[in-house]
Biotite code that builds the C-alpha atoms (Angstrom):
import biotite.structure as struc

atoms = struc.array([
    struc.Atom([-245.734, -158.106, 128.962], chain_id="A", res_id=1, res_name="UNK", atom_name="CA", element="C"),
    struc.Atom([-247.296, -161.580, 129.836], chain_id="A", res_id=2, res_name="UNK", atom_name="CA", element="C"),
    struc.Atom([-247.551, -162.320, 133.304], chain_id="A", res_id=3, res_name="UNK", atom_name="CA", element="C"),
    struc.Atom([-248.104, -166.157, 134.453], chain_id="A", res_id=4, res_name="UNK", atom_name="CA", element="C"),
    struc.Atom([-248.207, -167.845, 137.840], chain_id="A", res_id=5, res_name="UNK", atom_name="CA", element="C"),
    struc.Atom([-246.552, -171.230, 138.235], chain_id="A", res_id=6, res_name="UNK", atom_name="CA", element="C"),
    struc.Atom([-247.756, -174.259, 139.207], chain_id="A", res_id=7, res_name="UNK", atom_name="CA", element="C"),
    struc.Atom([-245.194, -177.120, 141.290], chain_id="A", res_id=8, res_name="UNK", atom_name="CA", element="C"),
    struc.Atom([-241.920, -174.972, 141.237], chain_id="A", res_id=9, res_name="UNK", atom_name="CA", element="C"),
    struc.Atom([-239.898, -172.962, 143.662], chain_id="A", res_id=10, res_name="UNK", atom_name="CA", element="C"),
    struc.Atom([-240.266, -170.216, 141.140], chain_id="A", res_id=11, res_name="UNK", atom_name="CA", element="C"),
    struc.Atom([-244.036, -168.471, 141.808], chain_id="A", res_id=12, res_name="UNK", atom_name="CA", element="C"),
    struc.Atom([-244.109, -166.219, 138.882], chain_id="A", res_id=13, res_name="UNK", atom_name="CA", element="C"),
    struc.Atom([-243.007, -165.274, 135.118], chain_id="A", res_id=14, res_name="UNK", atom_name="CA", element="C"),
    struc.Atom([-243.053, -162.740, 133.094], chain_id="A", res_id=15, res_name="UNK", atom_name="CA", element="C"),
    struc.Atom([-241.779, -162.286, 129.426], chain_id="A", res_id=16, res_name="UNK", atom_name="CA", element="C"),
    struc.Atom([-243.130, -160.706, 126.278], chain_id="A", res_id=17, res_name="UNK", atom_name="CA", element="C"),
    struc.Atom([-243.187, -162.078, 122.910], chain_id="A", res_id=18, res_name="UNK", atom_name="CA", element="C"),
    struc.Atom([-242.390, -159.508, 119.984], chain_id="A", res_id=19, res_name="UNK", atom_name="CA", element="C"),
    struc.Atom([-242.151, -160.566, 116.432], chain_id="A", res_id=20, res_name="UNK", atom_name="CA", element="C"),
    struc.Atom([-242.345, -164.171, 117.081], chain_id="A", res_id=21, res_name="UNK", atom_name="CA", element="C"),
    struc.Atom([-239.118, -163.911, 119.589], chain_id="A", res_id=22, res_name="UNK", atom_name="CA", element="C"),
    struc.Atom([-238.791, -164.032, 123.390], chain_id="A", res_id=23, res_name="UNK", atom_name="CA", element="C"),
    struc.Atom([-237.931, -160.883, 125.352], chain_id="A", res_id=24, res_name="UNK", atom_name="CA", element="C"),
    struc.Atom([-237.500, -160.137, 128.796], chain_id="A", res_id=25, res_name="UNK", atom_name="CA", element="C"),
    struc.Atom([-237.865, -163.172, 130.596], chain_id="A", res_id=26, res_name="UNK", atom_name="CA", element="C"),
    struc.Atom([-237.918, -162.967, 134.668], chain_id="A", res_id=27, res_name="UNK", atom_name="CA", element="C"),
    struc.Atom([-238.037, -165.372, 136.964], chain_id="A", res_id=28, res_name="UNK", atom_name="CA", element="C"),
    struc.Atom([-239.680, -164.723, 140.279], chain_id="A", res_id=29, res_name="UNK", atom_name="CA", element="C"),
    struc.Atom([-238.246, -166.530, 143.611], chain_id="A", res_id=30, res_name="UNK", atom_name="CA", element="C"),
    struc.Atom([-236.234, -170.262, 142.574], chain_id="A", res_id=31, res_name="UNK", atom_name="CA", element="C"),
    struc.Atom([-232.830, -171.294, 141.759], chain_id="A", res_id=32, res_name="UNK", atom_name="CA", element="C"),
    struc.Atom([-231.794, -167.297, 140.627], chain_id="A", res_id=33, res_name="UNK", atom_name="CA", element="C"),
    struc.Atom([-228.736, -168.421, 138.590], chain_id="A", res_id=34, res_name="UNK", atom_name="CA", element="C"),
    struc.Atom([-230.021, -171.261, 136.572], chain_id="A", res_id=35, res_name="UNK", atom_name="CA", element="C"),
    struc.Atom([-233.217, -169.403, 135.907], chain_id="A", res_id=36, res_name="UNK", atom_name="CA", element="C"),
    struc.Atom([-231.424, -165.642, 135.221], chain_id="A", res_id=37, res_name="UNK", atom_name="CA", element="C"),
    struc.Atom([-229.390, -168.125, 132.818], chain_id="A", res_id=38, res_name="UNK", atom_name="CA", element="C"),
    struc.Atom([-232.472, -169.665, 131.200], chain_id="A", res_id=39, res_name="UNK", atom_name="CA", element="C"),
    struc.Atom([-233.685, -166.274, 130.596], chain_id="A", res_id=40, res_name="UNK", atom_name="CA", element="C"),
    struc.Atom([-230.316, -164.839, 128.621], chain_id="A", res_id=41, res_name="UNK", atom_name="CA", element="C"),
    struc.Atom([-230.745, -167.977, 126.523], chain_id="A", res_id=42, res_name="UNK", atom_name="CA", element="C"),
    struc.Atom([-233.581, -167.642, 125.722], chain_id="A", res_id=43, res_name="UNK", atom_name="CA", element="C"),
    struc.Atom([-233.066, -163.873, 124.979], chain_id="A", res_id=44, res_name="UNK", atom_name="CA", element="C"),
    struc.Atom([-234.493, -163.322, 121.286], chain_id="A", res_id=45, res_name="UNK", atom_name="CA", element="C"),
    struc.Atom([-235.534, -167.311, 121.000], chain_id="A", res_id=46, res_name="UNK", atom_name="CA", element="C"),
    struc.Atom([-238.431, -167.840, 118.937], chain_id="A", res_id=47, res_name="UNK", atom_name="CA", element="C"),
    struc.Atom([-241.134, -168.924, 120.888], chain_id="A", res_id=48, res_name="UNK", atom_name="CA", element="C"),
    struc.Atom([-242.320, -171.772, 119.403], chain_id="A", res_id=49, res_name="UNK", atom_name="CA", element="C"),
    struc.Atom([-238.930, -173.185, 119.403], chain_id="A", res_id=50, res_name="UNK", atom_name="CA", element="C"),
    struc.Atom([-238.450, -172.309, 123.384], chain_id="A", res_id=51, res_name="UNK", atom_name="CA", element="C"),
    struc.Atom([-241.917, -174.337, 123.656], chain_id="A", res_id=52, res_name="UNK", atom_name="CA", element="C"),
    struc.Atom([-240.457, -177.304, 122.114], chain_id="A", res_id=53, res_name="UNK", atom_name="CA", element="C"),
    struc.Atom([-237.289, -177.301, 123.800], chain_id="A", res_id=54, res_name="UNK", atom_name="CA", element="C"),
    struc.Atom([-238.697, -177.074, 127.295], chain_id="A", res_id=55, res_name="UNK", atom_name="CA", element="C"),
    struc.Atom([-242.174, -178.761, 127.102], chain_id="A", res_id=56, res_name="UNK", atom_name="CA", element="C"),
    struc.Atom([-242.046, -181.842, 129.657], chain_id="A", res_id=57, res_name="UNK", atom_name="CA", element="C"),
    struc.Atom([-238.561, -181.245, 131.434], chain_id="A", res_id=58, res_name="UNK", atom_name="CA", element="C"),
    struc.Atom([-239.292, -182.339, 135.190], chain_id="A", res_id=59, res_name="UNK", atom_name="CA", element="C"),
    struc.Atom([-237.556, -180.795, 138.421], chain_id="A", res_id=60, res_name="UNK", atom_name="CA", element="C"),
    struc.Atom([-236.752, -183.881, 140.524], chain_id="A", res_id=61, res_name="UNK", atom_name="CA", element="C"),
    struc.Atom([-239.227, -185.763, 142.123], chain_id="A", res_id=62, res_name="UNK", atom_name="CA", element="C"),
    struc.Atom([-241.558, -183.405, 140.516], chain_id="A", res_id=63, res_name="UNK", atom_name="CA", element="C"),
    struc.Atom([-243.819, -183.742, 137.346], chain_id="A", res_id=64, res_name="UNK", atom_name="CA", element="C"),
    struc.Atom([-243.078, -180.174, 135.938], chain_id="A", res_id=65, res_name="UNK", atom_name="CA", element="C"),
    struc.Atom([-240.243, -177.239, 135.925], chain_id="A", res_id=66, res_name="UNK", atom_name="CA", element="C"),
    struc.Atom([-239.782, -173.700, 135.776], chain_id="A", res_id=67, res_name="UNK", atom_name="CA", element="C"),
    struc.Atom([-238.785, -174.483, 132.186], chain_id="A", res_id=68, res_name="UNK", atom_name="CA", element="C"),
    struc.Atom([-241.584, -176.699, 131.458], chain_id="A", res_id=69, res_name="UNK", atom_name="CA", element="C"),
    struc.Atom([-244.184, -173.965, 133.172], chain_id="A", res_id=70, res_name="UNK", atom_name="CA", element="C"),
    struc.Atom([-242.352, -171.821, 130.892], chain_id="A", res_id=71, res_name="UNK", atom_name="CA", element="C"),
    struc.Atom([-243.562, -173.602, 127.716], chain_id="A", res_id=72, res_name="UNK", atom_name="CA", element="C"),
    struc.Atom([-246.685, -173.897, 129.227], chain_id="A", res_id=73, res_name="UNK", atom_name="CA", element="C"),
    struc.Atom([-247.317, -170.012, 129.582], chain_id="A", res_id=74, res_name="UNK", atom_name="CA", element="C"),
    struc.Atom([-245.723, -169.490, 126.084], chain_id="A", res_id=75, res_name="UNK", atom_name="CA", element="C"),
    struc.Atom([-248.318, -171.999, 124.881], chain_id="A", res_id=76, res_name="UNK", atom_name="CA", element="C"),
    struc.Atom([-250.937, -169.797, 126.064], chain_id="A", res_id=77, res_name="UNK", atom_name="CA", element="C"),
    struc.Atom([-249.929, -166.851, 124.915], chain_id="A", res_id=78, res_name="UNK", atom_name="CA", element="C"),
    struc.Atom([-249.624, -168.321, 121.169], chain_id="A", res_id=79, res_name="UNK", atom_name="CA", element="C"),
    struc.Atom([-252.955, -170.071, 121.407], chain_id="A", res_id=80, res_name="UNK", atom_name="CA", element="C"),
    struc.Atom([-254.488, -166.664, 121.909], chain_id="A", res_id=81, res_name="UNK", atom_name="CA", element="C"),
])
């Protein structure tokens, strides 16, 4: 289980894991609850380099980032490693 602390979002915190290639368990902590527990289920079983593509760059507002794009940002790290 990866554990990664945003950066510019309500949301504070994510954890998923990666298994296989796919996404799995994907929780929010604190933000919008029913957009993000609906991110997660779609993202259910995702491959992760595809989730990283589809959410890298998506803003929030006013704001320069997103619980999506922090997302793709933790995902990132996780593959680069």
């Amino acid at each position: 289980m990866y554990r990664y602390k945003t950066k510019g979002t309500c949301s504070t915190e994510i954890t998923f894991d990666i298994q296989e290639g796919k996404l799995k368990d994907v929780k929010f902590t604190d933000g919008c609850s029913g957009n993000l527990q609906g991110i997660s289920k779609l993202l259910e079983g995702m491959e992760a380099k595809k989730a990283v593509s589809l959410l890298k760059g998506i803003k929030c507002g006013y704001k320069e980032t997103s619980c999506p794009d922090q997302l793709s940002i933790a995902i990132s790290k996780v593959l680069e490693h």
